[in-house]
N, CA, C and O atoms as a GROMACS GRO file, in nm:
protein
  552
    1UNK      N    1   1.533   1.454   2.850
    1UNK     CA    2   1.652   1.393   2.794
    1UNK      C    3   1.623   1.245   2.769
    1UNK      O    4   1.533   1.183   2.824
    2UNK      N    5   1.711   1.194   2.676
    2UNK     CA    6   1.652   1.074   2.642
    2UNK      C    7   1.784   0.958   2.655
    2UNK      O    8   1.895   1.010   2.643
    3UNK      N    9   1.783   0.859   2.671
    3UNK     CA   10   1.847   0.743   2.691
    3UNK      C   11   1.823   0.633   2.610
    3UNK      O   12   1.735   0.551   2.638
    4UNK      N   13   1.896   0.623   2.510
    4UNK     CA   14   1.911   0.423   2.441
    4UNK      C   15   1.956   0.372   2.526
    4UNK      O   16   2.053   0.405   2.595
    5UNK      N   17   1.853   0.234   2.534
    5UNK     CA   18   1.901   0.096   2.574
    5UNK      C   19   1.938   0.075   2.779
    5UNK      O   20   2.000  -0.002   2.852
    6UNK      N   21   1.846   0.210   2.791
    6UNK     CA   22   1.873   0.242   2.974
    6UNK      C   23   1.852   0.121   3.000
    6UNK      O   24   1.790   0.045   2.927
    7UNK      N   25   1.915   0.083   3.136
    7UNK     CA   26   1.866  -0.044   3.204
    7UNK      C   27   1.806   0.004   3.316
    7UNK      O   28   1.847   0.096   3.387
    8UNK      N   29   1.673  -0.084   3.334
    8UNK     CA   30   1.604  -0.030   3.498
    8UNK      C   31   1.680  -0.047   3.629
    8UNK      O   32   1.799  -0.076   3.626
    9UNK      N   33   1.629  -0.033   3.716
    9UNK     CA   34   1.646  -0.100   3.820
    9UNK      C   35   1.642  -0.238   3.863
    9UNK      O   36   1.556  -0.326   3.854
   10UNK      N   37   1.757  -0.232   3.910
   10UNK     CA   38   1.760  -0.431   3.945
   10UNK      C   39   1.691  -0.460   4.047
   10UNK      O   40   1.748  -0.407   4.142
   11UNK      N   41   1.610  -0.509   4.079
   11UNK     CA   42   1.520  -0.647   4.173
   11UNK      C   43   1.578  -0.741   4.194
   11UNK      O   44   1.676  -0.776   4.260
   12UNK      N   45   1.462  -0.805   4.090
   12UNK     CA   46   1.532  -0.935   4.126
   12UNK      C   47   1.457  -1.030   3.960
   12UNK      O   48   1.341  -1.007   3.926
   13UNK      N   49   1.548  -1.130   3.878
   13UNK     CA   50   1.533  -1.146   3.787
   13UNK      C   51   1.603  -1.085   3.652
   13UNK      O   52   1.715  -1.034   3.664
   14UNK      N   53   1.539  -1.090   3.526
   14UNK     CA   54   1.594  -1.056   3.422
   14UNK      C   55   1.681  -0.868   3.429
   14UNK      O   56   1.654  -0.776   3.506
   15UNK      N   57   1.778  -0.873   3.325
   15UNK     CA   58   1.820  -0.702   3.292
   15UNK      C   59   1.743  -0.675   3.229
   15UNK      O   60   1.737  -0.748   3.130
   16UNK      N   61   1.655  -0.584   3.235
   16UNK     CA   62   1.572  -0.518   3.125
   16UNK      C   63   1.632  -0.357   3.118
   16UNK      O   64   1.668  -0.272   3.200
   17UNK      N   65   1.621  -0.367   2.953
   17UNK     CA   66   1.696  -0.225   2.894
   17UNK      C   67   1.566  -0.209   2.827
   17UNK      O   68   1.515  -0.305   2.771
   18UNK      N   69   1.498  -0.072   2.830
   18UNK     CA   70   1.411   0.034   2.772
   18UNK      C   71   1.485   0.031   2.615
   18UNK      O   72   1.605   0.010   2.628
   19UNK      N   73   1.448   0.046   2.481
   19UNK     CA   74   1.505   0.074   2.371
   19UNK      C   75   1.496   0.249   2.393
   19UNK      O   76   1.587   0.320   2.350
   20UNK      N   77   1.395   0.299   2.452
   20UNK     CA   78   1.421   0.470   2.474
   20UNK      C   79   1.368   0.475   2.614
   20UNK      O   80   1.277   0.404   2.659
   21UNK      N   81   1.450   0.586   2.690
   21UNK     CA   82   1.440   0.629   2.772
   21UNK      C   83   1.419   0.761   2.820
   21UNK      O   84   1.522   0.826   2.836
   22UNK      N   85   1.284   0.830   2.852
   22UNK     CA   86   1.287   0.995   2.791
   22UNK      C   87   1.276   1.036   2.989
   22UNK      O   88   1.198   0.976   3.064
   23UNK      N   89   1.336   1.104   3.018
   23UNK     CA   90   1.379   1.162   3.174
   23UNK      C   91   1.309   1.300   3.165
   23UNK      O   92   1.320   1.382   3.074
   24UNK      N   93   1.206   1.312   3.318
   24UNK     CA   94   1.262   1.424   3.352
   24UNK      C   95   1.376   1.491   3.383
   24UNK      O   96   1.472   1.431   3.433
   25UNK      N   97   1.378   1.614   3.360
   25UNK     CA   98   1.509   1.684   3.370
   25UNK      C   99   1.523   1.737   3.535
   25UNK      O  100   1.625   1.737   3.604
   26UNK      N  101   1.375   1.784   3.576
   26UNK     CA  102   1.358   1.794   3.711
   26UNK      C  103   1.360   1.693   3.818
   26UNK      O  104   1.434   1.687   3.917
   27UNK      N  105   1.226   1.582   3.765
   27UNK     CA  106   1.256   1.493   3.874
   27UNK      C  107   1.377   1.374   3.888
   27UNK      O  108   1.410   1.298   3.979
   28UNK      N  109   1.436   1.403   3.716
   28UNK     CA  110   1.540   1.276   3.719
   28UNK      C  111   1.492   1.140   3.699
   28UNK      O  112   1.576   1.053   3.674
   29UNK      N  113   1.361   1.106   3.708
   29UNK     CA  114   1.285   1.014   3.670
   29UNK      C  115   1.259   0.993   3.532
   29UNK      O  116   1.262   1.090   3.456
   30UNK      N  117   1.225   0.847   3.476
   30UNK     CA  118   1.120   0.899   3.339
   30UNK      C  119   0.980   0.895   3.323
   30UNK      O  120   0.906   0.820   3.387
   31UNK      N  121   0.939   0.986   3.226
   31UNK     CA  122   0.853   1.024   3.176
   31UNK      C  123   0.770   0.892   3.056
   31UNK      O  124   0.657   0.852   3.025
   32UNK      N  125   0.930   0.863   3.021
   32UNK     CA  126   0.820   0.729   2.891
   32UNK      C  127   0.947   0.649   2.888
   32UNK      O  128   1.058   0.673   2.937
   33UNK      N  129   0.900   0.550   2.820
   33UNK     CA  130   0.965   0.425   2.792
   33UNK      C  131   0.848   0.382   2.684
   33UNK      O  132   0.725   0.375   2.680
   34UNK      N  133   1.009   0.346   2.563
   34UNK     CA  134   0.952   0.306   2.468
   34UNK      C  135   1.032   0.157   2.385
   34UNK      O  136   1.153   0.135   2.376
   35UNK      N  137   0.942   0.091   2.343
   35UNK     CA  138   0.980  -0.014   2.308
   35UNK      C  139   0.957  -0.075   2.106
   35UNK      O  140   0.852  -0.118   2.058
   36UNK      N  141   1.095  -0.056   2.030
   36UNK     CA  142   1.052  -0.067   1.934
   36UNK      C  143   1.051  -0.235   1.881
   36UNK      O  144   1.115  -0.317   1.947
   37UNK      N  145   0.988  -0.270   1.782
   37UNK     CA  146   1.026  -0.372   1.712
   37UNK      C  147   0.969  -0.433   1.569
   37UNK      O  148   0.871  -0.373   1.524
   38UNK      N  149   1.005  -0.509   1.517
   38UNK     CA  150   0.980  -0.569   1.354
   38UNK      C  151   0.859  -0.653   1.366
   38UNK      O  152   0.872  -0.764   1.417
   39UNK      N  153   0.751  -0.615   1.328
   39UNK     CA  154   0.603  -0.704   1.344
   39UNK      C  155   0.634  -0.764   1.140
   39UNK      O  156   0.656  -0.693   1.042
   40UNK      N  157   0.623  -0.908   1.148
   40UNK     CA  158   0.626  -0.944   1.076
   40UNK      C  159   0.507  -1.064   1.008
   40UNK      O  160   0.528  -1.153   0.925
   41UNK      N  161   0.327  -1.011   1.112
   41UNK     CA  162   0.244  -1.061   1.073
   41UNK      C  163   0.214  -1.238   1.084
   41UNK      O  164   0.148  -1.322   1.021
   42UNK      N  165   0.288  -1.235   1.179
   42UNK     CA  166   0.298  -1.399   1.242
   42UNK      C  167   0.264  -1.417   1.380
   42UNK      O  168   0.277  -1.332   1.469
   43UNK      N  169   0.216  -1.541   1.393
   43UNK     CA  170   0.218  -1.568   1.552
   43UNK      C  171   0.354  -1.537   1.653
   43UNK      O  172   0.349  -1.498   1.770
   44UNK      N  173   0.476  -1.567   1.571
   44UNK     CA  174   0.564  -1.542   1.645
   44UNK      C  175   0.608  -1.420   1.701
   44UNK      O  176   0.663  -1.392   1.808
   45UNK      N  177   0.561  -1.335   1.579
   45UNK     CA  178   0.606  -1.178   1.556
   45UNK      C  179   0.483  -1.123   1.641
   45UNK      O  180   0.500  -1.001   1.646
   46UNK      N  181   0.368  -1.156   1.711
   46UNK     CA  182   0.275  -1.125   1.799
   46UNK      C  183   0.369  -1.187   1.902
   46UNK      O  184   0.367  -1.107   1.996
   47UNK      N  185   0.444  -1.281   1.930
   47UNK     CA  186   0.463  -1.309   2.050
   47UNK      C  187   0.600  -1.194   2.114
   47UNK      O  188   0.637  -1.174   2.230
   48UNK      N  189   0.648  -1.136   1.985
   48UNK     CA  190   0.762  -1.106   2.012
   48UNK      C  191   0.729  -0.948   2.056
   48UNK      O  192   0.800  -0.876   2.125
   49UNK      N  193   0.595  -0.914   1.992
   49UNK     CA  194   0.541  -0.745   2.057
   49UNK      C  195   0.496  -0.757   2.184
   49UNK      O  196   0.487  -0.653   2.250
   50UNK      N  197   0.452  -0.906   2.256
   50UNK     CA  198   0.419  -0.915   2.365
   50UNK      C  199   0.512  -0.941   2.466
   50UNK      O  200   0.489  -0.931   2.587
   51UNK      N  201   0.673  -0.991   2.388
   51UNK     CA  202   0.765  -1.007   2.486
   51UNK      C  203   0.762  -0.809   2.544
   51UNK      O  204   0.735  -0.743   2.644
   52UNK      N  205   0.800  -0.791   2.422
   52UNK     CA  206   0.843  -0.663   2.468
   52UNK      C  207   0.728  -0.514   2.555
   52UNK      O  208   0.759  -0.423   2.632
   53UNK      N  209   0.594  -0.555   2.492
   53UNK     CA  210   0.507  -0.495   2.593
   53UNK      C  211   0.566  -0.542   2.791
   53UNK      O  212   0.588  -0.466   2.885
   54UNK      N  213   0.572  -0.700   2.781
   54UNK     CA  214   0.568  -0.741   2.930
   54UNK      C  215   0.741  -0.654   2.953
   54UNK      O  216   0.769  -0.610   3.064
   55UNK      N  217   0.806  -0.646   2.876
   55UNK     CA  218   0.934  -0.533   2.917
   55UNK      C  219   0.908  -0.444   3.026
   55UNK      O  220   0.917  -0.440   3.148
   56UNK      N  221   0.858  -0.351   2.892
   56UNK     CA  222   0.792  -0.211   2.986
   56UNK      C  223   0.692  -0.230   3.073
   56UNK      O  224   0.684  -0.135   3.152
   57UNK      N  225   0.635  -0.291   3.086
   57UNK     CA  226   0.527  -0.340   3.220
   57UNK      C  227   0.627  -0.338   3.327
   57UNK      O  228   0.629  -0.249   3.412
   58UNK      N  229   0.735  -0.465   3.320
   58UNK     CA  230   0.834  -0.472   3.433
   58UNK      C  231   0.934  -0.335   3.458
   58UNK      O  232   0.989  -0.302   3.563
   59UNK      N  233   0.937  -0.293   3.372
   59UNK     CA  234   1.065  -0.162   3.395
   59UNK      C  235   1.006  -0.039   3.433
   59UNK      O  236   1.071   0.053   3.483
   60UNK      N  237   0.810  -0.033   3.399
   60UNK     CA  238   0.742   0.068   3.478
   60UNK      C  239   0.748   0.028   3.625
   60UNK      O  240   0.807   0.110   3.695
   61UNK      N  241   0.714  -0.049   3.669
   61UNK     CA  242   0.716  -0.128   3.791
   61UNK      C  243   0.817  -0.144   3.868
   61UNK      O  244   0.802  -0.165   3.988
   62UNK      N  245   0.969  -0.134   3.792
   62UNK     CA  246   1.096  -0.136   3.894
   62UNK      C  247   1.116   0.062   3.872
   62UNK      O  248   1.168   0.121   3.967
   63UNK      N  249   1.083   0.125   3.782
   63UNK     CA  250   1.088   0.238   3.816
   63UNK      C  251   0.997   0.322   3.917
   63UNK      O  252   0.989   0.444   3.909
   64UNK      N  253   0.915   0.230   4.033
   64UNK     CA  254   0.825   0.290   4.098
   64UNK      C  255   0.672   0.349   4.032
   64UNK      O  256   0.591   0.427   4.082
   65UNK      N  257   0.672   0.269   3.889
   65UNK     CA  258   0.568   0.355   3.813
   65UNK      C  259   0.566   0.517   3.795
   65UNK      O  260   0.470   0.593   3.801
   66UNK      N  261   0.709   0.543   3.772
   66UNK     CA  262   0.710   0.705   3.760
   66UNK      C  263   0.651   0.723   3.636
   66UNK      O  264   0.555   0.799   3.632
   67UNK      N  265   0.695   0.658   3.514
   67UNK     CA  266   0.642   0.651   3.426
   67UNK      C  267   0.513   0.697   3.355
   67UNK      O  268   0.421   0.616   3.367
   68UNK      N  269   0.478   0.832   3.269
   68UNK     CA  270   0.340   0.856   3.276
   68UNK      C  271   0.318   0.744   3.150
   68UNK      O  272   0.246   0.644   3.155
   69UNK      N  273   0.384   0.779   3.061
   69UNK     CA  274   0.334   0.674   2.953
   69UNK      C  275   0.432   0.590   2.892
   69UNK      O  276   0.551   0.619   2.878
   70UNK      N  277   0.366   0.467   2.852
   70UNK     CA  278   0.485   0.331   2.811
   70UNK      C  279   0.432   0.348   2.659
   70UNK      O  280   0.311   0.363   2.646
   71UNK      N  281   0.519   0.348   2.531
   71UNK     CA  282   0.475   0.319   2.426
   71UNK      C  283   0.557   0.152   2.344
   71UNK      O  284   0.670   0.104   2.332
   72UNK      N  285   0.427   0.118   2.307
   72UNK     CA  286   0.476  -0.042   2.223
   72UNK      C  287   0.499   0.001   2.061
   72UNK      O  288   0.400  -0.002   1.988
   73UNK      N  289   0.582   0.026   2.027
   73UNK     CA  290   0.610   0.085   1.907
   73UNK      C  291   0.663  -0.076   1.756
   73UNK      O  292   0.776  -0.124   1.743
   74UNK      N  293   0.542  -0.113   1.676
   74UNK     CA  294   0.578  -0.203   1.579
   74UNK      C  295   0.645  -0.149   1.469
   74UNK      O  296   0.614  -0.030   1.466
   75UNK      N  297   0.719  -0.174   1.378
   75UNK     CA  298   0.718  -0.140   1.210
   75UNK      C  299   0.721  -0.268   1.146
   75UNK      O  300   0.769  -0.373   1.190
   76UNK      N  301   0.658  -0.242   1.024
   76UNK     CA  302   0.679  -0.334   0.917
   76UNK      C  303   0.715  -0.310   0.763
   76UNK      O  304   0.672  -0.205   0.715
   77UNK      N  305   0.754  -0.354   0.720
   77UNK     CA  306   0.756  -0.364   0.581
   77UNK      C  307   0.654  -0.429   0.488
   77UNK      O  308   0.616  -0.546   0.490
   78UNK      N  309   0.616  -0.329   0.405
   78UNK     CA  310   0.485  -0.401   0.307
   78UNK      C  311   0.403  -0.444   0.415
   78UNK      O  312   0.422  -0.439   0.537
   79UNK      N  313   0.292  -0.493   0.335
   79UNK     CA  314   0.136  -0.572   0.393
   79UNK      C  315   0.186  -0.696   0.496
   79UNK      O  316   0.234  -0.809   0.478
   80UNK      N  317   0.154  -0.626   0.597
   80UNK     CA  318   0.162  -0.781   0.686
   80UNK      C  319   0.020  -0.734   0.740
   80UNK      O  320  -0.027  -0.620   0.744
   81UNK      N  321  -0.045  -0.884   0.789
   81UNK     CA  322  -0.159  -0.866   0.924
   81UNK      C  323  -0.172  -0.809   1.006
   81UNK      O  324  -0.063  -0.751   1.010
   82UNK      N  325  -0.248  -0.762   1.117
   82UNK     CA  326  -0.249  -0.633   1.210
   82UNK      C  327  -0.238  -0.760   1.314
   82UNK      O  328  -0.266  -0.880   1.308
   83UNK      N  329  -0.176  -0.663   1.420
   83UNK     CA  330  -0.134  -0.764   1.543
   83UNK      C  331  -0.276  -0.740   1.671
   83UNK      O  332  -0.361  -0.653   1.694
   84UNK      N  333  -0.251  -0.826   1.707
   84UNK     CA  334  -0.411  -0.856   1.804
   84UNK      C  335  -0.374  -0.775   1.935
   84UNK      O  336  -0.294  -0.818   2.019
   85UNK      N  337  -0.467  -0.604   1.944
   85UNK     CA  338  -0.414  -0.556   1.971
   85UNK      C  339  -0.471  -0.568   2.130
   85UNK      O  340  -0.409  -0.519   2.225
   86UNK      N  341  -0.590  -0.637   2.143
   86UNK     CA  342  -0.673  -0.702   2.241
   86UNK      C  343  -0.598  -0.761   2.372
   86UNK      O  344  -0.624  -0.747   2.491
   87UNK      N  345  -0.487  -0.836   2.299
   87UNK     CA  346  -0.430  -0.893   2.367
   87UNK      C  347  -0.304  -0.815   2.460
   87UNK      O  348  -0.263  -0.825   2.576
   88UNK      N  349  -0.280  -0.758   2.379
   88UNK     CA  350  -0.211  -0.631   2.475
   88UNK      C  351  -0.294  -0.530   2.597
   88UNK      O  352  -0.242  -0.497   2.704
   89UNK      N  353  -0.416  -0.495   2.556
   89UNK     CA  354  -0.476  -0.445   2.650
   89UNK      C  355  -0.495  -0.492   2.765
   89UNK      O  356  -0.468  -0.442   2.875
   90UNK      N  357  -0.563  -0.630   2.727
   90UNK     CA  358  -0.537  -0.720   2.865
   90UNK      C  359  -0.409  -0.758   2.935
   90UNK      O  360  -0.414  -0.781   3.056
   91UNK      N  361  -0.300  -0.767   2.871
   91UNK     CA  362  -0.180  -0.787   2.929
   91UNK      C  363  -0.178  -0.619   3.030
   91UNK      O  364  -0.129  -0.613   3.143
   92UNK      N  365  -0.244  -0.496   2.956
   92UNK     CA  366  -0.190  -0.407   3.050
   92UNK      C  367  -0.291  -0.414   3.207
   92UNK      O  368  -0.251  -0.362   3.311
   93UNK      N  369  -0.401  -0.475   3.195
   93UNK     CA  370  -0.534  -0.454   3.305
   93UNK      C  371  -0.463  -0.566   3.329
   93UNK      O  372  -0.403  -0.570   3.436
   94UNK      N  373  -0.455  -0.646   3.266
   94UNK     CA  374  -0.474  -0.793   3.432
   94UNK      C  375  -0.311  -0.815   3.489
   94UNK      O  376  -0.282  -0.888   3.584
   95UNK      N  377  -0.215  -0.737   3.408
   95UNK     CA  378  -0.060  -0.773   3.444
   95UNK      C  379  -0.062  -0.937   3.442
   95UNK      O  380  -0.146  -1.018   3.403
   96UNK      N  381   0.078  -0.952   3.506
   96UNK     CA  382   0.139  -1.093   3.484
   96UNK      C  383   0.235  -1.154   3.573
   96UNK      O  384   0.296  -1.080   3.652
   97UNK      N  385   0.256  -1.268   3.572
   97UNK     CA  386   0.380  -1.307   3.657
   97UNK      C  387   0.512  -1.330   3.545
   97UNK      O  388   0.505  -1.399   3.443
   98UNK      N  389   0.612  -1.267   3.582
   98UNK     CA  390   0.749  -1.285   3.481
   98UNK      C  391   0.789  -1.425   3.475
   98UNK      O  392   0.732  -1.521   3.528
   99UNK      N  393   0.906  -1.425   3.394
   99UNK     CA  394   0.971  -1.580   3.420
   99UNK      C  395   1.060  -1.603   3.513
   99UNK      O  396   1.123  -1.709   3.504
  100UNK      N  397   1.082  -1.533   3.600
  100UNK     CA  398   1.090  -1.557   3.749
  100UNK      C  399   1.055  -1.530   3.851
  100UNK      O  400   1.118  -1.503   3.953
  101UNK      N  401   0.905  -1.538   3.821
  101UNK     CA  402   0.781  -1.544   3.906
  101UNK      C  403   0.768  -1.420   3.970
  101UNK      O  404   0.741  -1.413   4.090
  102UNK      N  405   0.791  -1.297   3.881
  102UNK     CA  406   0.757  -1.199   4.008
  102UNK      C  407   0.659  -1.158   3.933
  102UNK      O  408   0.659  -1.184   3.812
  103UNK      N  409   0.551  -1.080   3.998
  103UNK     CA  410   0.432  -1.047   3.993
  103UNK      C  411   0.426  -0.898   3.937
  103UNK      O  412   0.470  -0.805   4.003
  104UNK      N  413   0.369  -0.881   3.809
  104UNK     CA  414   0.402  -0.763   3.730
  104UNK      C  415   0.217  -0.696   3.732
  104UNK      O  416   0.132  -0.717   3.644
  105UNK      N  417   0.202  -0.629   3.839
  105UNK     CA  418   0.037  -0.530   3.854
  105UNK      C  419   0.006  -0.530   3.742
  105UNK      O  420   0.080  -0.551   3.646
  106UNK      N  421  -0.125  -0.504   3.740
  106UNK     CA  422  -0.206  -0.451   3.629
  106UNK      C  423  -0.151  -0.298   3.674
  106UNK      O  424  -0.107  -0.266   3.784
  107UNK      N  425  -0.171  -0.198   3.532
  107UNK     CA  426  -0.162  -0.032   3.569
  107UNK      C  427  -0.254   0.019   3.598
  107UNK      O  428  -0.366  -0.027   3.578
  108UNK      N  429  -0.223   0.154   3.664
  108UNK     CA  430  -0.356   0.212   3.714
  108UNK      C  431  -0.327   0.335   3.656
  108UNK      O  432  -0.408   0.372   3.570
  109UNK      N  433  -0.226   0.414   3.681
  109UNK     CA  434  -0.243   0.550   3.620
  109UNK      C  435  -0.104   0.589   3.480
  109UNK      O  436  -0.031   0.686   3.458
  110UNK      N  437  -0.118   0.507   3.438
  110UNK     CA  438  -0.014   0.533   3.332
  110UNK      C  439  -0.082   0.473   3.206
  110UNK      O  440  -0.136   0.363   3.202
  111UNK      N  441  -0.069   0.576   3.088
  111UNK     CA  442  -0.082   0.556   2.962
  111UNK      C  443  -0.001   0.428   2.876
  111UNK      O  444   0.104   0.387   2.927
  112UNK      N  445  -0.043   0.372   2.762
  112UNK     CA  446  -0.014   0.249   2.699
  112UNK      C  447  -0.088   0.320   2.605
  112UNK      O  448  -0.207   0.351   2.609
  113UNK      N  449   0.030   0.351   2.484
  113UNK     CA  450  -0.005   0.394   2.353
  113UNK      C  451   0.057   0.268   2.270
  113UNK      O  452   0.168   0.231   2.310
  114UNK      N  453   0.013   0.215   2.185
  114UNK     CA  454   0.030   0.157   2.048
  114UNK      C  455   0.074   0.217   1.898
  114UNK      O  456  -0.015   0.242   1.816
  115UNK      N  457   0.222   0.239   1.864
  115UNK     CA  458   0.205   0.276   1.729
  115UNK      C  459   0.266   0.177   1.638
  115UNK      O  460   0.336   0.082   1.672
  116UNK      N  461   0.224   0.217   1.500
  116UNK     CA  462   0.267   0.126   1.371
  116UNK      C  463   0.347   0.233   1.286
  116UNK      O  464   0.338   0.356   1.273
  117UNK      N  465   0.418   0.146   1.239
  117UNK     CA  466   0.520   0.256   1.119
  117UNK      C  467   0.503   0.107   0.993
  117UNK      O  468   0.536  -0.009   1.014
  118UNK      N  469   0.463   0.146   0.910
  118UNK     CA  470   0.472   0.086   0.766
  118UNK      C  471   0.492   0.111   0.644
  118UNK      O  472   0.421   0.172   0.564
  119UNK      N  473   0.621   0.047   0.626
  119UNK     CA  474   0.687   0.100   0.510
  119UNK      C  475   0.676   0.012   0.393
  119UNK      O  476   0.660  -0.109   0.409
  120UNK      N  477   0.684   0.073   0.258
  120UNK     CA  478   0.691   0.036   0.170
  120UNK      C  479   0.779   0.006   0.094
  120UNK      O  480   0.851   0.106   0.085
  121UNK      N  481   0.844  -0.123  -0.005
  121UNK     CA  482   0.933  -0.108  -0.038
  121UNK      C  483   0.965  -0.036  -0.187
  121UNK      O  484   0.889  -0.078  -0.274
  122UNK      N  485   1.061   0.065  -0.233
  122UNK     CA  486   1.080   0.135  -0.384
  122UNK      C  487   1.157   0.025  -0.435
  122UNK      O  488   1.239  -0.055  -0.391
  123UNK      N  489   1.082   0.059  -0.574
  123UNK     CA  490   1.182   0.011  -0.710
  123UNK      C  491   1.299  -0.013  -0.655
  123UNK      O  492   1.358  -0.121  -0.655
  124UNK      N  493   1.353   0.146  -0.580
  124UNK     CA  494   1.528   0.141  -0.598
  124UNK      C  495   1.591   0.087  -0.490
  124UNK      O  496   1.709   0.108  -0.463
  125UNK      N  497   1.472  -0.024  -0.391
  125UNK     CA  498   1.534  -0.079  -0.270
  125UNK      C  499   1.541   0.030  -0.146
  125UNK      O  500   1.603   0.014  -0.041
  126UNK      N  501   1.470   0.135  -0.180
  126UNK     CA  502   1.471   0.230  -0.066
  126UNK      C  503   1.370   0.206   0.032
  126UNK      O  504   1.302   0.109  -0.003
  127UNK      N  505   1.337   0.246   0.124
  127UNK     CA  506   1.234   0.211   0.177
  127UNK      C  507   1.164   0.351   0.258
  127UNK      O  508   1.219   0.429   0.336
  128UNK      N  509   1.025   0.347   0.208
  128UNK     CA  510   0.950   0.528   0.219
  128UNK      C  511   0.823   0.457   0.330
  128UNK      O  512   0.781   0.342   0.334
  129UNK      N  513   0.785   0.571   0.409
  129UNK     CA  514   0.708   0.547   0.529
  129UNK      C  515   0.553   0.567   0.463
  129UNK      O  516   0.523   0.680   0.423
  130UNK      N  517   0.461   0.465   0.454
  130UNK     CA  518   0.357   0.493   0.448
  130UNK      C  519   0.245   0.528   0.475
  130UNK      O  520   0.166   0.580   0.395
  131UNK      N  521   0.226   0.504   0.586
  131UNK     CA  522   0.134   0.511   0.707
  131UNK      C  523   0.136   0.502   0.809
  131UNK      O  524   0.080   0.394   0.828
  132UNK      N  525   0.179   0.562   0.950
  132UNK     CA  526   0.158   0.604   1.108
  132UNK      C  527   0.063   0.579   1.164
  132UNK      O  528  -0.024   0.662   1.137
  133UNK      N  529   0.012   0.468   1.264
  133UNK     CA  530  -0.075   0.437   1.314
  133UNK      C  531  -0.081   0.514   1.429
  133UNK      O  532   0.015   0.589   1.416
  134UNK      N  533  -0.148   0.550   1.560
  134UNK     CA  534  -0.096   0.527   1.732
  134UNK      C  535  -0.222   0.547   1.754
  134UNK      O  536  -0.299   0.618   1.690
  135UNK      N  537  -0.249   0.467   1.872
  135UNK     CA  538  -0.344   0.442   1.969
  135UNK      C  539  -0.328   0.381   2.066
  135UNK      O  540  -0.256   0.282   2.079
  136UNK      N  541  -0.413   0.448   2.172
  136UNK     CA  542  -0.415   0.440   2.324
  136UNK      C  543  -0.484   0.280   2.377
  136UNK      O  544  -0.602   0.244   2.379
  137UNK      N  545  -0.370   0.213   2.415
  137UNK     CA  546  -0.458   0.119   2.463
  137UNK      C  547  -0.494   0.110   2.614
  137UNK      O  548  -0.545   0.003   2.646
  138UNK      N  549  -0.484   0.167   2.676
  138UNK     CA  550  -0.558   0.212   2.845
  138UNK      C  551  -0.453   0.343   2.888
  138UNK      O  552  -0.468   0.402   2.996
   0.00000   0.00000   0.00000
């Protein structure tokens, strides 16, 4: 079963809401957490896939790491630059400290997939899917 916008468990620090939330039905736990957003081929728009990677880092981590897999999900419109995807990997091995200093592990047994959705824009202002990226980044 799936959940928009679940909020984790509170600690201590920020609310973090999952954009999807997919549950076991048995254990009541989840299974994934997924995080979408608008990559718009900028430094900023890299900073803003990395806000949201360090999300799911923290919301695997207040969920006990039930979590088998976290996905970082970009889209764009038309040709933008590819986002440095390097830098995410390492965010998942070396983890981080949040902005209120709590200490977010590196992972050990949970998947970190990467996908892209890129769309194109029509004549008629519609907008058609061109290409599906996904890959595993640890």
């Amino acid at each position: 079963m799936a959940v928009a916008e679940c909020p984790v468990p509170m600690t201590h620090g920020a609310d973090i809401r999952a954009d999807s939330t997919w549950f076991s039905r048995t254990q009541r736990t989840p299974d994934a957490l997924i995080e979408f957003e608008r990559f718009d081929g900028t430094d900023r728009g890299q900073k803003k896939l990395d806000e949201k990677l360090c999300n799911l880092l923290e919301a695997s981590m207040r969920w006990g790491d039930a979590p088998s897999v976290l996905i970082l999900s970009a889209w764009n419109k038309g040709v933008v630059s590819a986002p440095n995807k390097e830098v995410f990997a390492q965010r998942c091995r070396q983890g981080f400290k949040s902005s209120v200093g709590a200490q977010v592990p590196p992972l050990r047994n949970t998947a970190v997939l990467f996908s892209r959705f890129i769309f194109e824009i029509e004549c008629s202002g519609t907008l058609l899917l061109k290409q599906m990226r996904c890959e595993r980044l640890l």
